[in-house]
C-alpha positions, 0 to 999 in steps of 0.5 A, spaced: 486 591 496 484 583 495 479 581 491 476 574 490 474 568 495 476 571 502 471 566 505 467 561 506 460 561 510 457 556 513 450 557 517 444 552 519 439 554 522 433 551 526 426 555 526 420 553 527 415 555 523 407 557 521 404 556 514 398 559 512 394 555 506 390 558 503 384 553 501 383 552 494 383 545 491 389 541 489 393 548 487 394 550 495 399 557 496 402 558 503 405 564 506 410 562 511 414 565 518 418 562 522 423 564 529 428 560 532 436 560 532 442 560 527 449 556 528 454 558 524 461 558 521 466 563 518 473 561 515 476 567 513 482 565 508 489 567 507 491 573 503 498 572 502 500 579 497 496 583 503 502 588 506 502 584 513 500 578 510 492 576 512 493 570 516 487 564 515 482 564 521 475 561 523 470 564 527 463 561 529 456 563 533 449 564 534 443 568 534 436 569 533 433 568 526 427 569 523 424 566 517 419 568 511 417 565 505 412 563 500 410 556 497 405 551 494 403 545 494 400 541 488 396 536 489 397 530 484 393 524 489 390 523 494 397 522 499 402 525 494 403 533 493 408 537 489 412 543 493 416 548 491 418 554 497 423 560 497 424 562 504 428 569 506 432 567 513 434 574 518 439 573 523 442 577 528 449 574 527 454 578 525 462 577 525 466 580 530 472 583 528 475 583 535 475 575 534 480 574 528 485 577 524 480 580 519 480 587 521 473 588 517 466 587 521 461 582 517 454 583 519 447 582 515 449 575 514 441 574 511 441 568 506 435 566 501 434 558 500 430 554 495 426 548 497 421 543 492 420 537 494 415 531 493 410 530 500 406 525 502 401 525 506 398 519 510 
């Protein structure tokens, strides 16, 4: 079997989503969730050594996606915040073996993603 890079998974997502802050001075914990749809792209690479060769393909599609995560923020002004976020986003994309020449299905395609950032508030 061939083992190493056998593709590259490009998703992005659009959600919209819902905190709950818990109120508690300049230290502010959410909880997140969210719902919305995933576009995504799979190029599939080539596998010369396999018996038949494993041509390059690509595929793409989209699905319902949700999201949850945690974060906070820390206020340092009156305006300014500190924030760091962890989010887990759930898809009901998959790969379908049908549409290329990869004889494998892919599914879960689940990712987790990290944000911090520096927010300004009017």
């Amino acid at each position: 079997p061939a083992q190493g890079k056998f593709a590259e998974y490009r998703p992005q997502t659009v959600t919209a989503n819902v905190k709950l802050f818990l109120p508690s001075g300049s230290f502010q914990p959410y909880l997140l969730a969210g719902a919305g749809i995933s576009f995504w792209e799979i190029d599939l690479l080539p596998f010369p050594g396999e018996v038949p060769p494993i041509p390059a393909s690509q595929s793409s599609g989209q699905g319902f996606s949700g999201r949850a995560g945690l974060g906070f923020n820390i206020h340092v002004s009156e305006h300014i915040a500190l924030n760091a976020e962890a989010t887990a986003v759930f898809n009901t994309s998959s790969l379908d073996p049908t549409e290329t020449d990869f004889d494998q299905s892919i599914g879960n395609l689940y990712y987790v993603a990290f944000r911090a950032g520096l927010p300004y508030r009017f």
